[in-house]
Backbone bond lengths (Angstrom), bond angles and torsions (degrees), N, CA, C in turn:
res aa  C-N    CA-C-N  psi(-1)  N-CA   C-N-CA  omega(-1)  CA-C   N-CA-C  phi
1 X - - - 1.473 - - 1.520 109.65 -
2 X 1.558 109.25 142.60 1.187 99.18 -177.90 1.747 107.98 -137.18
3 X 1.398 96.67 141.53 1.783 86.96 -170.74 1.237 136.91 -81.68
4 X 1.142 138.43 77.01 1.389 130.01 -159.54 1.976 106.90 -83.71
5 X 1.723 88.25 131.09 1.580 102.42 173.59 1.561 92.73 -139.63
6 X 1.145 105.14 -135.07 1.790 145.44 -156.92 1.543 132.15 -179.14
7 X 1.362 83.30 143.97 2.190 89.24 166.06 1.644 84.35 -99.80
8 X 1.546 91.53 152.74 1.795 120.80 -173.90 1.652 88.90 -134.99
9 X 1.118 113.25 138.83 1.581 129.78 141.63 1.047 100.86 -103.16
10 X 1.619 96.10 149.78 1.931 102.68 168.73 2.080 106.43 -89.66
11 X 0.942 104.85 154.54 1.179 115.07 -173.22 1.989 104.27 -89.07
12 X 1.184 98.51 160.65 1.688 88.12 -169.22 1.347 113.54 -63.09
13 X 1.446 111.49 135.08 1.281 152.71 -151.75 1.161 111.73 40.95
14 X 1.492 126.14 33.67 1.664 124.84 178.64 1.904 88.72 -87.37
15 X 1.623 109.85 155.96 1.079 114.54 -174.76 2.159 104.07 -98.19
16 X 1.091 106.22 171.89 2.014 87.94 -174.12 1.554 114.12 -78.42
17 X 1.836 89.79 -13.72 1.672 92.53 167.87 0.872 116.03 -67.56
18 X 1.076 130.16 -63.34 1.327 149.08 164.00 1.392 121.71 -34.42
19 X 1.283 119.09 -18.64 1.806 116.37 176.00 1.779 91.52 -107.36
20 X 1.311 136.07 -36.21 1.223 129.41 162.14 1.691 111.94 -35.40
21 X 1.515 110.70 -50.75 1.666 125.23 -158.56 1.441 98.67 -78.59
22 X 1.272 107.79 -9.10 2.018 101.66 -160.59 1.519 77.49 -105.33
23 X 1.397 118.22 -58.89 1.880 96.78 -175.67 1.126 138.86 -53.91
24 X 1.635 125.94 -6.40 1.164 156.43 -165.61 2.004 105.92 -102.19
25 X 1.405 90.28 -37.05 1.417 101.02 163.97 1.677 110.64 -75.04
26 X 1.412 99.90 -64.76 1.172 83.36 -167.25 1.709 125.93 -54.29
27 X 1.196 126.02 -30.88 1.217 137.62 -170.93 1.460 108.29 -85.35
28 X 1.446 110.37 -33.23 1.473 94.13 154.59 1.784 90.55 98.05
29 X 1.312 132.51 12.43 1.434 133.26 170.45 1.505 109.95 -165.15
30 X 1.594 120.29 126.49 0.935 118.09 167.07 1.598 125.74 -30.78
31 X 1.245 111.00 155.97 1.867 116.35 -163.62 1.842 96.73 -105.89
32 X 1.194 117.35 103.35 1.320 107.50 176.28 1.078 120.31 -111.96
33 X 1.966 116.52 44.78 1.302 112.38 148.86 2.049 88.03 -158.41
34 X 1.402 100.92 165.96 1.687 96.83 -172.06 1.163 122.15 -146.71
35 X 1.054 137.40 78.72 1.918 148.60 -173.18 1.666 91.39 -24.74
36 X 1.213 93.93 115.63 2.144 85.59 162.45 2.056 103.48 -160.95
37 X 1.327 79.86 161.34 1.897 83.54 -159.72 1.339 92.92 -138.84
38 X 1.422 93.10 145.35 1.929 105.96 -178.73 1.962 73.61 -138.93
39 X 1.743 87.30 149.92 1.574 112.74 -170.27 2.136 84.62 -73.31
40 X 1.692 90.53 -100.32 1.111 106.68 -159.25 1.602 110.18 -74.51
41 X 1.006 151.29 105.98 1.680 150.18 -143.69 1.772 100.31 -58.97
42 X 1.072 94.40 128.17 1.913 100.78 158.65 1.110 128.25 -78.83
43 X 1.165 125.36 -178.25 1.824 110.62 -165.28 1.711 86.68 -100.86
44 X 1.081 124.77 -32.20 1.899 140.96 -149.91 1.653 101.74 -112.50
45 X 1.362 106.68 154.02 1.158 139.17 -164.97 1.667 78.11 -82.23
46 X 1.206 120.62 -78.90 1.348 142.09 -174.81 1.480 112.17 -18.68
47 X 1.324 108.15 -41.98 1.469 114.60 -157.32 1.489 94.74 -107.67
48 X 1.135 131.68 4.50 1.368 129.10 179.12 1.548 125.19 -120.10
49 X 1.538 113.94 153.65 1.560 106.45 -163.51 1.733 107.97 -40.95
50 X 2.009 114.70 -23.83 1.690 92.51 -154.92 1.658 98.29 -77.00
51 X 1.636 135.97 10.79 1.430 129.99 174.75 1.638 97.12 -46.51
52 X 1.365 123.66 -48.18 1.500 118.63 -166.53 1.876 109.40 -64.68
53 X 1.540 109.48 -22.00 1.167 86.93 -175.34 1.606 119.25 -130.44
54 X 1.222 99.97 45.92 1.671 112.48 -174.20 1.300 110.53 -84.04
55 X 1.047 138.51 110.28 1.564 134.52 169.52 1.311 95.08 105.55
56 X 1.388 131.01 -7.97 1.722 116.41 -172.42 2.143 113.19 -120.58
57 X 1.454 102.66 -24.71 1.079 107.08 -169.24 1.441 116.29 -153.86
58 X 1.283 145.85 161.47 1.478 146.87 156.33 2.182 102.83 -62.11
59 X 1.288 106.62 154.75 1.048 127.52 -167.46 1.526 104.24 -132.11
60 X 1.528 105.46 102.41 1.893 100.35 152.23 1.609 113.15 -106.67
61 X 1.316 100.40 112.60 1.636 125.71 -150.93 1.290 90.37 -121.72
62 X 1.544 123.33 130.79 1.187 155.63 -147.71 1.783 109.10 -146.18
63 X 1.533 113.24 107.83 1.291 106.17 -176.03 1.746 103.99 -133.56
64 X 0.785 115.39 150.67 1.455 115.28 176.09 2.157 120.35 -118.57
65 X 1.063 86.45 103.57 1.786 93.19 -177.35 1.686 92.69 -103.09
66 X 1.641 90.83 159.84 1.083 92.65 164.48 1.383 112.15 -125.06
67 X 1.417 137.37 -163.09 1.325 129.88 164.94 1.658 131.16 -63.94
68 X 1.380 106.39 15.85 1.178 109.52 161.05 0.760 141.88 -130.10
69 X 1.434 110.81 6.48 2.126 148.34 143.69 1.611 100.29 -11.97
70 X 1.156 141.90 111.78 1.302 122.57 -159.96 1.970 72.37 -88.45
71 X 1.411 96.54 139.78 1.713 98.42 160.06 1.204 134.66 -63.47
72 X 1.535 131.10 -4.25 1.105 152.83 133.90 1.569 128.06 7.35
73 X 2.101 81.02 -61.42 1.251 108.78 -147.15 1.790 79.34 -101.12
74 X 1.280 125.39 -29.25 1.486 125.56 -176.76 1.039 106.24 -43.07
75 X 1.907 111.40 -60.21 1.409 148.92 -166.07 1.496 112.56 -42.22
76 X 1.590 109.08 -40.98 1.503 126.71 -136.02 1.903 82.60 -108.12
77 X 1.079 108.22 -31.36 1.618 114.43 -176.20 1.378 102.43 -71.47
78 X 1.546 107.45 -64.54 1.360 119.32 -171.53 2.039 112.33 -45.63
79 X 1.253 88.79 -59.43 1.690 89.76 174.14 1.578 112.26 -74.00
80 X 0.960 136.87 -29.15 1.381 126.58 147.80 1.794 124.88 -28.01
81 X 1.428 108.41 -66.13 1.569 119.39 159.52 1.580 111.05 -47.29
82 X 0.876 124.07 -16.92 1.293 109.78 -179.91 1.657 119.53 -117.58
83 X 1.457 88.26 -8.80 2.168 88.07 166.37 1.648 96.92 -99.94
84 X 1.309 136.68 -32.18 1.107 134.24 166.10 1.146 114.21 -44.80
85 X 1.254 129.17 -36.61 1.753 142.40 174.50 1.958 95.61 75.50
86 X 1.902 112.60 50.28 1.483 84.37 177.29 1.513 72.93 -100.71
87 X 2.046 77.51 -173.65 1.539 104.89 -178.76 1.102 110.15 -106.95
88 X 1.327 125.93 113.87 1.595 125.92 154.97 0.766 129.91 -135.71
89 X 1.165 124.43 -169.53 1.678 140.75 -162.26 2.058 93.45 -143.99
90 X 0.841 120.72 112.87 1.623 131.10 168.48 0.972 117.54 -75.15
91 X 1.350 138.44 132.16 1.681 131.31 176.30 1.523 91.50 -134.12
92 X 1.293 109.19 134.87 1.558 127.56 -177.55 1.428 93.20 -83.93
93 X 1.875 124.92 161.24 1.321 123.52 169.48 1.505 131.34 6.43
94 X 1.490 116.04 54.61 1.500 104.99 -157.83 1.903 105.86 -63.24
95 X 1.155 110.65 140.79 1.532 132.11 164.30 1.564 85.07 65.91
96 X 1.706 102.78 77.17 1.773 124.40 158.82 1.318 114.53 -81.37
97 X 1.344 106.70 -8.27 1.945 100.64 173.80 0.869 116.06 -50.73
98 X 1.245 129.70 -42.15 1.980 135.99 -147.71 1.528 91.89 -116.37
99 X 1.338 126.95 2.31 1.644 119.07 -171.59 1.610 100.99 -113.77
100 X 1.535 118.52 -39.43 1.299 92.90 -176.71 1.672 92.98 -179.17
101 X 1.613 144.99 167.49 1.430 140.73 -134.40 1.232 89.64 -96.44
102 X 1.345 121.82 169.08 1.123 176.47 -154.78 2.077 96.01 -63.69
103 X 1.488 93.86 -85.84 2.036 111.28 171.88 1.641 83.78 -48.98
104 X 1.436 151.40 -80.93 1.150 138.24 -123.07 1.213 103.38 -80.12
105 X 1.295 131.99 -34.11 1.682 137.44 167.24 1.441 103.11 -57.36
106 X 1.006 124.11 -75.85 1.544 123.71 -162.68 1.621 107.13 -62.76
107 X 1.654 118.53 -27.62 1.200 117.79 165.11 2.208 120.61 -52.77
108 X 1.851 88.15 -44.87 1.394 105.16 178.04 1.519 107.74 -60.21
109 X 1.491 114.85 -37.98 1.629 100.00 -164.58 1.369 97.56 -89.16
110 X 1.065 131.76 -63.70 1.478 114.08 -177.97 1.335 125.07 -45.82
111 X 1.022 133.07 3.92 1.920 142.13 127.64 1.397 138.26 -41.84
112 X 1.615 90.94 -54.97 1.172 119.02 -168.88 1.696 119.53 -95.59
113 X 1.637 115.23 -33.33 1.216 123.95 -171.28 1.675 95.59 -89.89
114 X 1.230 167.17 -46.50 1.389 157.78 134.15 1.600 121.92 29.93
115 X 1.330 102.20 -63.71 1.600 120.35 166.45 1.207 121.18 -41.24
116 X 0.804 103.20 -61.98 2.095 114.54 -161.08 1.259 74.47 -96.47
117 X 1.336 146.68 -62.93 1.482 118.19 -150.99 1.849 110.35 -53.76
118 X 1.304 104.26 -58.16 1.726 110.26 166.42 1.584 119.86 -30.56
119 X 1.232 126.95 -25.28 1.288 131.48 172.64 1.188 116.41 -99.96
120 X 1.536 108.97 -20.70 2.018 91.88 165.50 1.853 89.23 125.42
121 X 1.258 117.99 -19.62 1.608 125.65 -176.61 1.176 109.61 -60.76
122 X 1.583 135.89 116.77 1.826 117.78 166.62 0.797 127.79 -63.89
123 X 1.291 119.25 162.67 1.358 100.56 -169.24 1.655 95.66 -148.18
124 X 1.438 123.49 139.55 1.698 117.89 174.55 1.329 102.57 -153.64
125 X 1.701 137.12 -152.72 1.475 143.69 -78.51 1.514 84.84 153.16
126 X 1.819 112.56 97.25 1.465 96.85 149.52 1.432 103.61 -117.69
127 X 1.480 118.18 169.18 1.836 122.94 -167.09 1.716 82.62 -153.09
128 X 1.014 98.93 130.94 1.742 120.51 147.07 1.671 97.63 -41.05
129 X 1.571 100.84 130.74 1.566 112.49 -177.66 1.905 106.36 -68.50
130 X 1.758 105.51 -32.91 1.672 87.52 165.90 0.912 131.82 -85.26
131 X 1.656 131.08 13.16 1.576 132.06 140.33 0.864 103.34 -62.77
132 X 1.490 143.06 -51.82 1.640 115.90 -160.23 1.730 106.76 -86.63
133 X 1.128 95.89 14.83 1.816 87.40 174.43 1.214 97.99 -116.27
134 X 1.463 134.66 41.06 1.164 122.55 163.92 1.388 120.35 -108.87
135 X 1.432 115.24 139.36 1.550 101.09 -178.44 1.352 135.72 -36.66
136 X 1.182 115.35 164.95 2.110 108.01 -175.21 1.366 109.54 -82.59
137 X 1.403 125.76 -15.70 1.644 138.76 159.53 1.521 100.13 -46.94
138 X 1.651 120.58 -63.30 1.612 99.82 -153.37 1.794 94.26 -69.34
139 X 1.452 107.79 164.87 1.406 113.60 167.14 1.328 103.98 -84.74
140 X 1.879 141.22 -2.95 1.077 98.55 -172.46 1.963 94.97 -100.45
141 X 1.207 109.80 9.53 1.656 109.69 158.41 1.656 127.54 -13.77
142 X 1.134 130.00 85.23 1.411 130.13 -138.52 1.827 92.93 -87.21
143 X 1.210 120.28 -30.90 1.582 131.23 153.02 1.143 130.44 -27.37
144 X 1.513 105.52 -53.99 1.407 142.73 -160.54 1.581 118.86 -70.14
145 X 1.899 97.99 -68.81 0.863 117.63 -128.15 1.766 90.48 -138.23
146 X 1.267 135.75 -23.09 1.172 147.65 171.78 1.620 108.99 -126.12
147 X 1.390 125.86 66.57 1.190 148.64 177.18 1.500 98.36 -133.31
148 X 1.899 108.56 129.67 1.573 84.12 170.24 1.545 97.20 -98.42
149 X 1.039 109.33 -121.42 1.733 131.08 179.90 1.523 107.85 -97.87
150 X 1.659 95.00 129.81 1.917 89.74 -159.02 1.551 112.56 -65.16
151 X 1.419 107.33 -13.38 1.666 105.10 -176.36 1.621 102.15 -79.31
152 X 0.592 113.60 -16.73 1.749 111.24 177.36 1.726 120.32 -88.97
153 X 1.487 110.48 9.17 1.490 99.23 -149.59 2.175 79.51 -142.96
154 X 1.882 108.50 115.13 1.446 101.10 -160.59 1.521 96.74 -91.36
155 X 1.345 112.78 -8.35 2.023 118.86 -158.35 1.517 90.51 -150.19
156 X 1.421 104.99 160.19 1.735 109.18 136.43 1.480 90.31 -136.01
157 X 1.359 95.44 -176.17 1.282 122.46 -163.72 1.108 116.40 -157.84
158 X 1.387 123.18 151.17 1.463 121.99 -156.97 1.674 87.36 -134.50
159 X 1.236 122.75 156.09 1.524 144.04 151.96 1.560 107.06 -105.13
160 X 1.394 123.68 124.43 1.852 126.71 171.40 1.577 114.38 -130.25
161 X 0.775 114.12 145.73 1.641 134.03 -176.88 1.427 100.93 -147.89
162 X 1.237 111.12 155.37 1.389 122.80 -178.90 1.573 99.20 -125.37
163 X 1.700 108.52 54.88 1.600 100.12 -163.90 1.365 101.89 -100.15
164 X 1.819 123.91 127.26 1.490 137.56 176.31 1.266 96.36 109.28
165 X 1.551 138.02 11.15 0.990 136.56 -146.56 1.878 109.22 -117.30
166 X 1.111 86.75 -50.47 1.606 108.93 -163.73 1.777 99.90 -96.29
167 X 1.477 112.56 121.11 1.348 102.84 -168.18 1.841 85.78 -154.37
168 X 1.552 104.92 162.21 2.013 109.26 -179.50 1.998 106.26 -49.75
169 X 0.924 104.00 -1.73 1.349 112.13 -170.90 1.820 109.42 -117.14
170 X 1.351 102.54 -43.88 1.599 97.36 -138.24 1.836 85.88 -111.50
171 X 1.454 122.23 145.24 1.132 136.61 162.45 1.513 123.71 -89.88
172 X 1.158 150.19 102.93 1.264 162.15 142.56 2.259 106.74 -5.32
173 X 0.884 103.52 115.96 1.570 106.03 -169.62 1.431 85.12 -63.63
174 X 2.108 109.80 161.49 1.278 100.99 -144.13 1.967 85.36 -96.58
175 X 1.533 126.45 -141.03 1.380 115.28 -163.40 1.427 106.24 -111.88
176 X 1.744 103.83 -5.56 1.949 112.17 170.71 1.290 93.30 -78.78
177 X 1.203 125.24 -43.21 1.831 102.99 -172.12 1.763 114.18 -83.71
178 X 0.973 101.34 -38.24 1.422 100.05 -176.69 1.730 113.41 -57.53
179 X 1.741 110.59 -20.24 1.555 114.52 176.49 1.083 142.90 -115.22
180 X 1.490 85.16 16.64 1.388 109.68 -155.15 1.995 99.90 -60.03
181 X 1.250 107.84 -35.36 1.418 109.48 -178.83 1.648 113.71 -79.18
182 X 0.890 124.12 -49.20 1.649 114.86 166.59 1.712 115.12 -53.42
183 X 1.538 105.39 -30.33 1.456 98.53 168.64 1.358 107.78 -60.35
184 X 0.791 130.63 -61.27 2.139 144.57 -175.62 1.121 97.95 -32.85
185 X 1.630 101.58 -71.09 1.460 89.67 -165.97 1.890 122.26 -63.49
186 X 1.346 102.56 -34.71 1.821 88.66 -179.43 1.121 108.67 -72.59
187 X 0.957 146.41 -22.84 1.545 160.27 -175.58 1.728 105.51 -57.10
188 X 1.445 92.58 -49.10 1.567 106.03 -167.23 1.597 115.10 -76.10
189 X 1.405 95.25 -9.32 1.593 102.53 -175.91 1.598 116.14 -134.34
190 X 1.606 98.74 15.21 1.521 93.99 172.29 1.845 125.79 89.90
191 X 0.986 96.58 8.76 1.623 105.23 -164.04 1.643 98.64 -124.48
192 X 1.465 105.37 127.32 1.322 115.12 148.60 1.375 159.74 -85.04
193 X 1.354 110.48 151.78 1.745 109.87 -136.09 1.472 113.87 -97.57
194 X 1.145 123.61 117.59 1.865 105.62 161.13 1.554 133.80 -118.18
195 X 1.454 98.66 -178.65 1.440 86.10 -179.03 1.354 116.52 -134.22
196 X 1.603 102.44 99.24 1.393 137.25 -159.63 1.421 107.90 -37.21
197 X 1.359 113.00 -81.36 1.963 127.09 141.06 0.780 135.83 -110.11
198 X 1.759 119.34 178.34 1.589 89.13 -177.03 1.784 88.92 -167.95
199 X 1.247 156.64 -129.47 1.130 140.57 162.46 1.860 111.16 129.62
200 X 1.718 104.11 159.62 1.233 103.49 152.14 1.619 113.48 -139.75
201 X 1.320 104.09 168.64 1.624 98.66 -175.30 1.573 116.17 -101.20
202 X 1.299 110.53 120.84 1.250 122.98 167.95 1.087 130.01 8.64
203 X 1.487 118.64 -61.27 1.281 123.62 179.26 1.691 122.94 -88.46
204 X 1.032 106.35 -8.91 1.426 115.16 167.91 1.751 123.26 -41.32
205 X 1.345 148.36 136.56 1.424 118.26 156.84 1.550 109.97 -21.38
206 X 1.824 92.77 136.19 1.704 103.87 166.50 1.505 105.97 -87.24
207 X 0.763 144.17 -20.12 1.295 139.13 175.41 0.980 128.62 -66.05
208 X 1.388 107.95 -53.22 1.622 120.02 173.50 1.555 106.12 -83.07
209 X 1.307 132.68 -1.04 1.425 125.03 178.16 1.846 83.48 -98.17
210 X 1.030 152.19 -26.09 1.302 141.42 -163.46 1.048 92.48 -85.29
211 X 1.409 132.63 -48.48 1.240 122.34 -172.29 1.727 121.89 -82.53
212 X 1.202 113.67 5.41 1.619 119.26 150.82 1.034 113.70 -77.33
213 X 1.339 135.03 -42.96 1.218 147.70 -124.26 1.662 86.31 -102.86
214 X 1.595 127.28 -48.86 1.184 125.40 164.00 1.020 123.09 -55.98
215 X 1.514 126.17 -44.10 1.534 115.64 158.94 1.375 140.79 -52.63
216 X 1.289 106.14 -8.07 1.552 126.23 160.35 1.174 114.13 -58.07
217 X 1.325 107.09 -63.03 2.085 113.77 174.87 1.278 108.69 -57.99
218 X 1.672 123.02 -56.12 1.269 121.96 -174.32 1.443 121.31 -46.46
219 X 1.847 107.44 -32.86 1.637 113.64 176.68 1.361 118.16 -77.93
220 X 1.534 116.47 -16.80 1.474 135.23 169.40 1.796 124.02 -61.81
221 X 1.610 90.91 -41.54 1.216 103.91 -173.64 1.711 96.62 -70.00
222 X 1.931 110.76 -46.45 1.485 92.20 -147.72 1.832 99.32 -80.28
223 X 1.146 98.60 -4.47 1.786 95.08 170.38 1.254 112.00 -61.50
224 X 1.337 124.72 -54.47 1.113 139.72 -175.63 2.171 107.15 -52.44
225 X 1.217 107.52 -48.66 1.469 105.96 -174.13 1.313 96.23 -86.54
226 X 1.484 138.54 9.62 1.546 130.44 155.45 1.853 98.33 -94.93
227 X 1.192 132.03 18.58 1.719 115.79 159.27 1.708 85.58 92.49
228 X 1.547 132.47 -16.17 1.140 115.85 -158.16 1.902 102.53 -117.24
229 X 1.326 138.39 70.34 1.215 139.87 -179.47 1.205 119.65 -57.32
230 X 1.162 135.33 122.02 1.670 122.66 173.19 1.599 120.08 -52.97
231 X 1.047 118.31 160.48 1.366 125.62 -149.12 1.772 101.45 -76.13
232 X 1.456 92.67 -46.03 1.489 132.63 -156.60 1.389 123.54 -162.92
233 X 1.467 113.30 138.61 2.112 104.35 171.46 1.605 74.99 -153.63
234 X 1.636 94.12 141.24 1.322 136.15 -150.38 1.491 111.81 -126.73
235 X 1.186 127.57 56.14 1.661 110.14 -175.65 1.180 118.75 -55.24
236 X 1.515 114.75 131.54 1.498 105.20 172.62 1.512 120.83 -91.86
237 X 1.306 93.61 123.72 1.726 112.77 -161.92 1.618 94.40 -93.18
238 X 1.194 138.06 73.46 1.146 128.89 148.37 1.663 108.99 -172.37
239 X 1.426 106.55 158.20 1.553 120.95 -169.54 1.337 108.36 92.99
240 X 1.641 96.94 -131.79 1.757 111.89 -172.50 1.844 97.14 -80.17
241 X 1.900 105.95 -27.57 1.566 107.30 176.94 1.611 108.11 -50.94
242 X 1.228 132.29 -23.68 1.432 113.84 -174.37 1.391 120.97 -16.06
243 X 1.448 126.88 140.26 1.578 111.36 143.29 1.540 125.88 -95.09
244 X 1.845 107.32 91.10 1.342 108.40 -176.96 1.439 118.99 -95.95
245 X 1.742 109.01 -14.65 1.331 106.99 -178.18 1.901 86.98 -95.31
246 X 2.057 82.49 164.52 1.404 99.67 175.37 1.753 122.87 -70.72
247 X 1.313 108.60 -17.36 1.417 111.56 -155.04 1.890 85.27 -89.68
248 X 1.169 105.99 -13.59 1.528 97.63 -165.57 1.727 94.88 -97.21
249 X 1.057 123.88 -41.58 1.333 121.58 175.32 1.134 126.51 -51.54
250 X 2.211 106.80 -49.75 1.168 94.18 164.32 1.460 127.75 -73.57
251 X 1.161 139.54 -25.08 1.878 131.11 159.63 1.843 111.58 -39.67
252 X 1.283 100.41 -31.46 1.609 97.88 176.38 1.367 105.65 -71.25
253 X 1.151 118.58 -53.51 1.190 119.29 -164.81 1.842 115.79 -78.11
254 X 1.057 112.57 -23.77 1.531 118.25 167.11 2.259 106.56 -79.28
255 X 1.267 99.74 -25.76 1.361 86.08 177.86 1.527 101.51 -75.87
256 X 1.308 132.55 -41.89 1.745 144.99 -158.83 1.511 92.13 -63.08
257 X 1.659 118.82 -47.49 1.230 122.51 165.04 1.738 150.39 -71.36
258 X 1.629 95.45 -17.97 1.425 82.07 162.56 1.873 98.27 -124.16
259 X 0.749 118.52 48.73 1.625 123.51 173.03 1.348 110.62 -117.70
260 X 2.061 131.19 -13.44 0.919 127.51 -139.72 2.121 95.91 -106.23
């Protein structure tokens, strides 16, 4: 089984309940899992994006510390999540390619991932899917070079866009080829995979964005009939990602439905 939700922004002066309650409308089924990100980590359940989803939904919660996060405050979070009784999934600095090298990420998570793991919290590694398709030459190779040690690492996670891709002409390659290498590698080492976000933009052809957007489920399904289901897929519900056309809503809503 695999959980399909979304990240929501609220729209100006919409409240996050309230942009949670409108996506739930719009789609027409409660969201039982929810992309959400706090910058610098809080010590409290309370003070952090998962307050919206304690008692109602799973949480892929995204925080970024750096090395001077006193662990304290890791500590105080981590056991917090776990008398709160939410559900999550933790992602350290998600998409550290473009933020900072290779040693300094894997230096950051093995700091940072310790905490929550000791309490029972998962904890993993998401990378933009075109870092991990980059050769093992470049350093910013997110495979490579921002991998920590597999016993320390409970998920990865991928972020995908098909952005420059999708044009009145041109089709976006579908989500078996484009993953085929992040599949390998978690596969090869035992670890399961998700998909952090993922989306198309509005203005793109609708046609050819519907028909990515189906290849999303279709790559869901065949994970799933290899023993290997994705963890999670996450549309990102905000910006130009909206789902305002119908053809795109319904692919969301047929993937949420036969992936579940």
């Amino acid at each position: 089984m695999t959980l399909v939700g979304a990240a929501v922004t609220p729209l100006t002066g919409q409240t996050w309940t309230a942009a949670i309650s409108a996506f739930e409308t719009l789609t027409d089924r409660p969201m039982p899992v929810r992309r959400c990100y706090d910058g610098a980590p809080p010590s409290s359940v309370s003070a952090s994006q998962l307050r919206y989803d304690v008692g109602v939904r799973k949480s892929v919660y995204s925080i970024k510390p750096t090395m001077s996060t006193p662990l304290s405050a890791l500590q105080a979070l981590a056991s917090d999540i776990v008398a709160k009784g939410a559900q999550c999934d933790v992602i350290i600095y998600h998409e550290p390619v473009d933020n900072m090298s290779g040693d300094a990420f894997v230096s950051l998570y093995k700091r940072s991932a310790p905490p929550f793991r000791a309490v029972g919290v998962k904890v993993g590694v998401c990378f933009t899917n075109y870092s991990c398709n980059l050769p093992y030459s470049d350093p910013r190779s997110a495979l490579r070079n921002y991998w920590p040690d597999s016993g320390m690492v409970d998920f990865i996670a991928i972020d995908e866009y098909p952005i420059g891709e999708i044009t009145s002409t041109t089709d976006a390659a579908p989500m078996d080829a484009r993953t085929r290498r992040v599949c390998q590698f978690a596969d090869a080492r035992g670890i399961s995979l998700g998909l952090a976000e993922y989306g198309v933009d509005a203005s793109w052809d609708v046609t050819k964005s519907d028909r990515w957007l189906r290849s999303v489920t279709d790559w869901g399904r065949a994970r799933a009939s290899l023993g290997h289901p994705l963890r999670w897929a996450n549309y990102f519900h905000s910006g130009v990602y909206r789902l305002t056309h119908a053809e795109h809503l319904d692919a969301y809503s047929d993937t949420a439905q036969l992936l579940k």
